[in-house]
N, C-alpha and C positions, 0 to 999 in steps of 0.2 A: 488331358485332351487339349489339343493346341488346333484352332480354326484359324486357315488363312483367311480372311477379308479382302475381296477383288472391289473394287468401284473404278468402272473404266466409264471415261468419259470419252468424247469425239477427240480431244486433243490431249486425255490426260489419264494417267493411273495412278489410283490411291491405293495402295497397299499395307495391312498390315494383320503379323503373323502373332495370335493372343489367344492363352488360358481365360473361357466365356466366363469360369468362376470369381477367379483374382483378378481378371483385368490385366494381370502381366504381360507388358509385349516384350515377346523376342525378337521382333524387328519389322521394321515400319520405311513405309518409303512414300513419296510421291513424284511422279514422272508428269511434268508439264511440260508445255506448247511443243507436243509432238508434232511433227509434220512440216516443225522450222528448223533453220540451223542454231537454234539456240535451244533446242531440245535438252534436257538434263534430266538426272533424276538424282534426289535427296534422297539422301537414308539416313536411320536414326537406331542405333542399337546401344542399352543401355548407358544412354546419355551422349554417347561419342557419335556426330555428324560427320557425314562424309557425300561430296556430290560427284555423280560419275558424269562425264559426258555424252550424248548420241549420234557418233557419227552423220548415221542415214535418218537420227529424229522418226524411226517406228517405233509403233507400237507393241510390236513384234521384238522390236529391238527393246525396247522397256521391258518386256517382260520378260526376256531373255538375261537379262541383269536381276532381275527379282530373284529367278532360278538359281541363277551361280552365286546370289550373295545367300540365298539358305542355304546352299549347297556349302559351301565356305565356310560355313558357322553351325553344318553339322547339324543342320535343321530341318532340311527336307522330307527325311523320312518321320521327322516330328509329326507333321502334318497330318490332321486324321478324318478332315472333310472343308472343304471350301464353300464358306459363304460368299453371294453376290449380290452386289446391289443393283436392284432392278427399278428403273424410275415409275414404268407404267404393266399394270394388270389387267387396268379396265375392270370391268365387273366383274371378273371369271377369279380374281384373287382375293380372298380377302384374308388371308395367313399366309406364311411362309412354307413353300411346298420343294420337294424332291424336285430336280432339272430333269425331268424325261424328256423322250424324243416331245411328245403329247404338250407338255408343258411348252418344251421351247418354240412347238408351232404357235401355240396361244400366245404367246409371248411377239412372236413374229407377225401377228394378227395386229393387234397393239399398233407398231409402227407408226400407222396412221396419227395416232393419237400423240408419239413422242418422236416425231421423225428424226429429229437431233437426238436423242437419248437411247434408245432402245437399240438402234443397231448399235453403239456403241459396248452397251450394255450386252447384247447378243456376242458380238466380237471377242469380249473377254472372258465370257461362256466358254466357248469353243475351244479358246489358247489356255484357259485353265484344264479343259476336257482332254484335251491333248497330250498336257505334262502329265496331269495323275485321272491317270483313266483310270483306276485301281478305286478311289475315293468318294462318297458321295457329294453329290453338288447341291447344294441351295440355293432356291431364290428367293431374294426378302424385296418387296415390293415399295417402294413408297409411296404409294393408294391403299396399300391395305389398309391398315390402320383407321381410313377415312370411309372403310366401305360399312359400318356403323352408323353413318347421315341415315337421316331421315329422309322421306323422302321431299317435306317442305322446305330442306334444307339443298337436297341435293340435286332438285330438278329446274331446267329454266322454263320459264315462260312460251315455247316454241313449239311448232306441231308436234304432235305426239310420235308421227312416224321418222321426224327427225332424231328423237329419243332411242323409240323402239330399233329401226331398221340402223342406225350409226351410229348410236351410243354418245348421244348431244346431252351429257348431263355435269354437274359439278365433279370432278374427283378428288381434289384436293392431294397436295402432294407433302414435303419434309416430311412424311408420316413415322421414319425411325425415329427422327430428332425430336421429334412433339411428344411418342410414346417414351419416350427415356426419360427427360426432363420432367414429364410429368409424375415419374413413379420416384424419381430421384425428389424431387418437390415433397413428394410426401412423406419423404423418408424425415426429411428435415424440420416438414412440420410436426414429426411426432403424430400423424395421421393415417388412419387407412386410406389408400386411394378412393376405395370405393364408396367415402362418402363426401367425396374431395366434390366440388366444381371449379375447374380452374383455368385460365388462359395463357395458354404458353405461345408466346413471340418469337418464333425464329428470324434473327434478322442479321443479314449478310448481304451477300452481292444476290441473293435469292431470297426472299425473305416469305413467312406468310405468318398468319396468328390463327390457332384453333384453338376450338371451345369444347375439353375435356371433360366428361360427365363421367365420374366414377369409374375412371380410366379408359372411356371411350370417348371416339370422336365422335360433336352433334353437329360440327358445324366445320369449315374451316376458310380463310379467305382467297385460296384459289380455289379453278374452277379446272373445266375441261382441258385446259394447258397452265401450264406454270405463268403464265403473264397475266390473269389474273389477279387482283387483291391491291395490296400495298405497291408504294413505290418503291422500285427497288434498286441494284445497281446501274444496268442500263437496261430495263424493261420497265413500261410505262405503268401498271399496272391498269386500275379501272379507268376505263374512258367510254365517252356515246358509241355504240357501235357504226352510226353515219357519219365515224370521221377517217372511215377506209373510204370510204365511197367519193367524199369530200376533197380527202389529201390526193385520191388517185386524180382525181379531174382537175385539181390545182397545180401538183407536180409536174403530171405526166408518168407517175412511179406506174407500173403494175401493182397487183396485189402482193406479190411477193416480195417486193422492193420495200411497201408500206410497211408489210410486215417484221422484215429485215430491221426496219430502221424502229418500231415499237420495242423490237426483243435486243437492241445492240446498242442503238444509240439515242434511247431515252432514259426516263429514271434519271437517279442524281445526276449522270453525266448531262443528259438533256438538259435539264434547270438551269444546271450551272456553267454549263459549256464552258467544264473545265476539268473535271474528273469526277469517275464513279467510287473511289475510293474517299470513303468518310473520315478517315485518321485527316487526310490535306484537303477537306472539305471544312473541317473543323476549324482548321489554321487558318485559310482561306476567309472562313468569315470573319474571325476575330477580328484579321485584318483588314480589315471594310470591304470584300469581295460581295457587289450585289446578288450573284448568280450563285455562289457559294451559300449566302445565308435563305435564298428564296429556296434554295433545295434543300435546306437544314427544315424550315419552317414546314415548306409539304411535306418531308417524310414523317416527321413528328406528326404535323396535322391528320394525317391518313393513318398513322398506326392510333393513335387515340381514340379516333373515329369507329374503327375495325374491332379494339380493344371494347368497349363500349358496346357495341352491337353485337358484341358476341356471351353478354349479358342477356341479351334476347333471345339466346339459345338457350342460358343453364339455369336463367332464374336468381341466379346469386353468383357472386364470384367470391371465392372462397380466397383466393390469392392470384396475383398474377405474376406469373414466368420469365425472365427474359435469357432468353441464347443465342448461342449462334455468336459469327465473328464483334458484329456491331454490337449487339442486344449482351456482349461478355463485358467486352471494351467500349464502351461509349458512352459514360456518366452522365457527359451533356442529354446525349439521345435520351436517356433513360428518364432522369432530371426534368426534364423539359415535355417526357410526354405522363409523366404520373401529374403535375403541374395542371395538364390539361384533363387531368380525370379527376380533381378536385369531388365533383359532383357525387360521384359513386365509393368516395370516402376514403381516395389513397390521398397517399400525404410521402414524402421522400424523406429521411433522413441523411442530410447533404455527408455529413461524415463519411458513414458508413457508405456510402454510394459513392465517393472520392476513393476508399481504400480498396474497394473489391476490385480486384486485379484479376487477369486473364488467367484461369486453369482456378480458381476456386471459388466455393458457390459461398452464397452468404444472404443474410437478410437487409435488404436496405429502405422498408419502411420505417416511416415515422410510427411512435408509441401511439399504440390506440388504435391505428389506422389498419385497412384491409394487408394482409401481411402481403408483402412484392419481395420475390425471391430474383438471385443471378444462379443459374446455375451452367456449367458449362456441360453442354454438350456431347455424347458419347458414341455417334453413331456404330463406329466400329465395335465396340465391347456390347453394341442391344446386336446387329446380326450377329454376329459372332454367339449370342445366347441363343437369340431362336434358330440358329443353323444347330447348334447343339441339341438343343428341344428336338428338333426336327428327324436329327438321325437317333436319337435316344429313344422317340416314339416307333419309331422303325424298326429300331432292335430289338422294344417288347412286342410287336406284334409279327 
C-alpha cells in the first residue's frame, strides 16, 4: 500500500507519496511562495533533488507537477488512498475520518476557527478529489489528538454561551507531530506508552509544548487558534488580552491590522527586529546583537515556563521531548532551556546535546537525570498510518 500525503497551505504544498508500514518514500516534494514569481517546487526521489519552476506560481499549477512527476516514475496508479492534512476539526473530530460530502461541510463549518488554514486545507481536498476520484480520501486533523483535554484544561474563563453557541474553547493544534514523537519516545525508552507521562516540544516557526498522558493529550499550549502558547517565529504567543484594545487606540490599526501584525510580525522577528529564523538569530547574538539575544532569552524563558506547567497536568514527567525544526537543530535552545528546569531534575549532557544532529533522535540527559529525548519528527509517515487504519477499517466492515 502506498499513501499519498497532501498538506496544502495558503502559499504552499507539501507532498509526499509512502509505504505507512516501512516509511519508504517514493517521492516527496514541497511547492513554496505560491502566488509569487518565485514560486517553485522541490522534489526529492530516492536521494536525487531536482526543483522545477512555476510559471503562473498556482496551486493548481503545483499540483499539476506532482501528477506528471508520479506519472513519470510509474507511480500513479501506486497510489491507493490520499491522506490530508487538516489543521482545524473543532469538536466534531476527534480521529481521522473518511472525506465525505458530510465531513467536508463540517470541515467548511471550521473556517471560522482557521481562516488561514482550512480553506487552504479544503482546496487541496478538492484537486486531490479531482485527480483520483476512484480512491479513498482522509482527513487527519490536528486537534484531534488534543480532543482528550479535560475539560479544566480545555475551557476558558468566558461566558458560557460564548463556549456553547461558538465554540470559544482551547484546541490545541501540532497534534500529528506531538502523537508521533510521543510514541517514537517510547520506543526508545524501552517503555510502553501507556504508562509514559511526558512533554513533547514542537518548536519551529510554529511552535507549542503538550502534556502526553499515556499516549493522550491532557493539556497543550495553544488554544483556540495557533497564536496561543510559546513565542514563536512571528506570532506573539501569550499576551494581556487589553492590548488589542490598547494597540488599537494607540496605532490607529483596526482589529485586523493588530491582529496581522501579533501572527506576522511578532515572535523572535518582533524581539529582535531582525529575523524569525533561529539558525541567524543565534549568530546574531553571539555577535553582540541586543534584539538577537533578548529573543534567544524569551523563547527559552517561555518554553521552560510551559515545560514546567505542564507538570501540572500529568503529575510527573517521565521525560521531556524536543522536535520539530528548532527543538531537532538548536543545542543552544535546548541547552539553555533544560538549564532553566534544573528544579524538576533535568540536567543536559552538553556532549551528547552538541552531537545530535538533524534527522536522528537520541538521548541528551545528563546521568541520573529525568531522561530528555531529540527525536525528529514524522508527520507524514503518522497520516500516512491513520489514512491506512482508516481505509483498512472500512474494508472490514
Amino acid at each position: 500500500m502506498s499513501i499519498l500525503v497532501l498538506n496544502s497551505g495558503s502559499s504552499s504544498l507539501k507532498f509526499a507519496l509512502l509505504d505507512p508500514e516501512s516509511g519508504e518514500v517514493g517521492l516527496s516534494g514541497l511547492a513554496e511562495r505560491l502566488g509569487t514569481p518565485e514560486a517553485a517546487v522541490r522534489l526529492e526521489r530516492g536521494g536525487e533533488r531536482q526543483t522545477r519552476t512555476l510559471a503562473g506560481g498556482s496551486y493548481a499549477e503545483a499540483f499539476g507537477v506532482l501528477l506528471t512527476e508520479l506519472a513519470a516514475f510509474g507511480l500513479r496508479d501506486a497510489v491507493s488512498a490520499v491522506g490530508h492534512r487538516i489543521v482545524h476539526g473543532g469538536e466534531r473530530f476527534s480521529a481521522p475520518v473518511r472525506l465525505t460530502p458530510e465531513v467536508l461541510d463540517a470541515v467548511r463549518a471550521c473556517i471560522p476557527l482557521a481562516p488561514l488554514h482550512n480553506p487552504a486545507n479544503l482546496a487541496g481536498v478538492e484537486a486531490a478529489q479531482r485527480a483520483f476520484p476512484e480512491l479513498p480520501h482522509v482527513g487527519v486533523f490536528d486537534t484531534a489528538f488534543h480532543q482528550t483535554m479535560p475539560p479544566v484544561a480545555y475551557r476558558y474563563a468566558v461566558p458560557e454561551a460564548w463556549y456553547r453557541e461558538h465554540g470559544v474553547r482551547r484546541y490545541g493544534f501540532h497534534g500529528t507531530s506531538h502523537a508521533y514523537v510521543a510514541e517514537r519516545a517510547a520506543e526508545l525508552l524501552g517503555r510502553p506508552l501507556a504508562e509514559l507521562r511526558l512533554v513533547t516540544a514542537h518548536l519551529g516557526n510554529g511552535s507549542s509544548v503538550c502534556a502526553v498522558d499515556g499516549g493522550k493529550s491532557v493539556d497543550s499550549s495553544m488554544g483556540l487558534t495557533p497564536l496561543e502558547g510559546l513565542v514563536m517565529g512571528t506570532r506573539s504567543g501569550d499576551l494581556d488580552p487589553g492590548l488589542h484594545e490598547y494597540v488599537a487606540g494607540q496605532t490607529g490599526l483596526a482589529l485586523g491590522g493588530v491582529m496581522r501584525a501579533l501572527n506576522k510580525e511578532s515572535g523572535l522577528l518582533g524581539l529582535s527586529g531582525l529575523t524569525n529564523d533561529m539558525r541567524e538569530l543565534e549568530a546574531a547574538a553571539e555577535g553582540g546583537h541586543a534584539g538577537a539575544r533578548l529573543a534567544l532569552d524569551v523563547f527559552v524563558y517561555r518554553l521552560a515556563r510551559y515545560v514546567a506547567a505542564m507538570g501540572v497536568a500529568l503529575g510527573r514527567i517521565d521525560a521531556l521531548v524536543f522536535t520539530g525544526g528548532i527543538g531537532e537543530n538548536s543545542a543552544l535552545v535546548r541547552s539553555r532551556t533544560l538549564e532553566r528546569l534544573g528544579l524538576l531534575g533535568f540536567g543536559v549532557d552538553e556532549a551528547a546535546n552538541a552531537r545530535t544532529v538533524r534527522g536522528e533522535a537520541g538521548h541528551i540527559s545528563a546521568q541520573g537525570r529525568v531522561p530528555v529525548l531529540v527525536v525528529p519528527t514524522n508527520e507524514e509517515l503518522m497520516i500516512a498510518r491513520q489514512t491506512a487504519q482508516v481505509v483498512a477499517e472500512a474494508g472490514q466492515e
